[in-house]
C-alpha positions in Angstrom: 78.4 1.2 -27.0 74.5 0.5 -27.0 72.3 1.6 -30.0 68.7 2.5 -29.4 66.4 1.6 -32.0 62.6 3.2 -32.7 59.9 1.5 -33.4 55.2 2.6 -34.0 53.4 -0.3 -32.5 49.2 -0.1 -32.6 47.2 -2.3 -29.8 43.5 -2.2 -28.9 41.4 -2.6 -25.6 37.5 -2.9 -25.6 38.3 -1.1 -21.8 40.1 1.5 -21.8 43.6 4.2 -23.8 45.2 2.9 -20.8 44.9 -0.4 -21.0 45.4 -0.3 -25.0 48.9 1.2 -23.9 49.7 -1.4 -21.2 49.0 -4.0 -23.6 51.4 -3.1 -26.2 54.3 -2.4 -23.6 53.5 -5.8 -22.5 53.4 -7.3 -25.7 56.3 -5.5 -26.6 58.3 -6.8 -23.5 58.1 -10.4 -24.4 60.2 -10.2 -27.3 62.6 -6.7 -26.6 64.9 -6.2 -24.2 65.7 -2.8 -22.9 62.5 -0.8 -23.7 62.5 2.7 -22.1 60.9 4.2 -23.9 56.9 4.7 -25.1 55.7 8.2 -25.9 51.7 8.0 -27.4 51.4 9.5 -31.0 47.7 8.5 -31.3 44.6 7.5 -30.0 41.0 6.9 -31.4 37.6 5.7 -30.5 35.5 2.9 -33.1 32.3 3.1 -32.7 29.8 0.4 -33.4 25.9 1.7 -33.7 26.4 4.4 -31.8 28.4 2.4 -29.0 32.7 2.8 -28.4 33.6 -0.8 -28.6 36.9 -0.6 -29.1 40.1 1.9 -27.6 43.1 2.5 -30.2 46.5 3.9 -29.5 49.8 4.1 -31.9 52.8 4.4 -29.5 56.3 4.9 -30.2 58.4 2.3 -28.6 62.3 3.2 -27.7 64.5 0.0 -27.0 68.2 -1.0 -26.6 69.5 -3.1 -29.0 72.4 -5.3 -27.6 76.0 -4.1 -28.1 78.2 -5.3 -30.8 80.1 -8.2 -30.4 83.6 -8.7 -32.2 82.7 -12.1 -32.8 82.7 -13.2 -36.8 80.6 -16.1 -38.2 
C-alpha cells in the first residue's frame, strides 16, 4: 500500500512565476521520491523602488512515501 503525504513549499525567481515553480519541483526532487503532484496556492510580486525584483509562489507538493516494510529494528 503506498501513502501520499502533502507538503507547502515557497521558492523565488528574480525571472519569472514559472521559473519560481520549476525551482521548487526541482528542489523538491532531489530529496523526494514519487512527487506527482504540485497544485500553486499563491503567488506575489516584491517590489523594490518601484521595480518587481523578485517572483514568489507557495505550491503544494503531493509525493509518495515508500511502502511499509515488516522489517523491525
Amino acid at each position: 500500500m503506498w501513502v501520499s503525504k502533502v507538503s507547502q513549499i515557497i521558492g523565488s525567481s528574480t525571472t519569472s512565476f514559472e521559473d519560481a515553480a520549476s525551482a521548487v519541483v526541482c528542489r523538491a526532487n532531489r530529496t523526494l521520491r514519487g512527487v506527482n503532484g504540485v497544485e500553486v496556492l499563491d503567488k506575489s510580486i516584491k517590489v523594490e523602488a518601484g521595480r518587481i525584483v523578485e517572483y514568489r509562489v507557495r505550491l503544494k507538493l503531493v509525493f509518495d512515501l515508500a511502502p511499509h516494510i515488516d522489517q523491525h529494528w
